[in-house]
N, C-alpha and C positions, 0 to 999 in steps of 0.2 A: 633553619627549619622554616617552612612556608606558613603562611599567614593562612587559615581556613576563611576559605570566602563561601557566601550562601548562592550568589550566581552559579548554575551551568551549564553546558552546551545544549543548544537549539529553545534559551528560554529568549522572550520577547523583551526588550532592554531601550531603555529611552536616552540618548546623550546630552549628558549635561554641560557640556564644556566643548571648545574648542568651533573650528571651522562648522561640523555639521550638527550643531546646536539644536536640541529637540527632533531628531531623527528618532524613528521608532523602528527597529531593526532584531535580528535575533543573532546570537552568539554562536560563529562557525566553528573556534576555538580558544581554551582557556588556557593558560599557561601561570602556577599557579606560582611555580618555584621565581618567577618574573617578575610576576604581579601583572600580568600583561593580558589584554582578550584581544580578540580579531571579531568584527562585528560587518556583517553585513552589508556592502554597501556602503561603508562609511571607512575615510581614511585611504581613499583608495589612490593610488601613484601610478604613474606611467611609466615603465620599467624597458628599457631599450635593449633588448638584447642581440646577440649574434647566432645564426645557424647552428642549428645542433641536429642532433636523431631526436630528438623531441619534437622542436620547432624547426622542421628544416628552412623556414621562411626566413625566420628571425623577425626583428621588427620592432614597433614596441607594442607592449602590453600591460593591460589595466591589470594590478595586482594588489590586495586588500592588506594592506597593514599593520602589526600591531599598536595597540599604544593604551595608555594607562587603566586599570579597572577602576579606578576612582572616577574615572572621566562616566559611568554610564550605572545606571538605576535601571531599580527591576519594574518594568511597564504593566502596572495592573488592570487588566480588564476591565473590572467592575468600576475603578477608581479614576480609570482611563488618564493615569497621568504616573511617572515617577516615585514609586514608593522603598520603604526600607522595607526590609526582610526581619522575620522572628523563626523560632524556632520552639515546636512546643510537642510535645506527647501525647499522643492520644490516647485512650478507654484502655486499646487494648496494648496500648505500649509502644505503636507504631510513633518513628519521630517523621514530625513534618514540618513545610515552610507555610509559613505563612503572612498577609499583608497588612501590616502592624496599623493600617489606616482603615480599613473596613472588616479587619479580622478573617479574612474568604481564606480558606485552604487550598493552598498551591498545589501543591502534592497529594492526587487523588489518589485512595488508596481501595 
């Protein structure tokens, strides 16, 4: 069964680990059954391939990679750095994220 994560696609996410350390980037895709994101700009390899109907050049090409969700934090505006996620219900029952450091709602509703 997969792990429910509070990240997801197209949010703004800060890297904490690896090569492109404090990169501020947003999430192109999530993969949850993984545990895996593909992030922007970040992780990205050069990939060599051969002529196809695709690519009849071939060649190589820059292609974004996945790699761990623990590696990357959700980038708060207000806080303008790395924060953890909450999750809490509103007035009218509506549920939202929100950023456990200056309390700001994610999720306009």
């Amino acid at each position: 069964m997969p792990i429910k994560y509070k990240l997801k696609k197209d949010d703004p996410v800060v890297v904490i680990a690896g090569k492109n350390k404090k990169t501020v980037s947003k999430i192109i895709s999530l993969d949850k059954e993984k545990g895996q994101v593909v992030v922007e700009n970040v992780n990205v390899v050069k990939r060599h391939t051969r002529p196809n109907q695709t690519n009849p050049d071939g060649g190589i090409v820059e292609k974004n990679m996945p790699f761990s969700i623990s590696n990357v934090m959700y980038h708060c505006s207000n806080c303008k750095t790395g924060v953890r996620l909450g999750v809490k219900f509103l007035e009218n029952g509506k549920k939202v994220r929100y950023c456990k450091k200056c309390n700001e709602v994610i999720d306009k509703a």
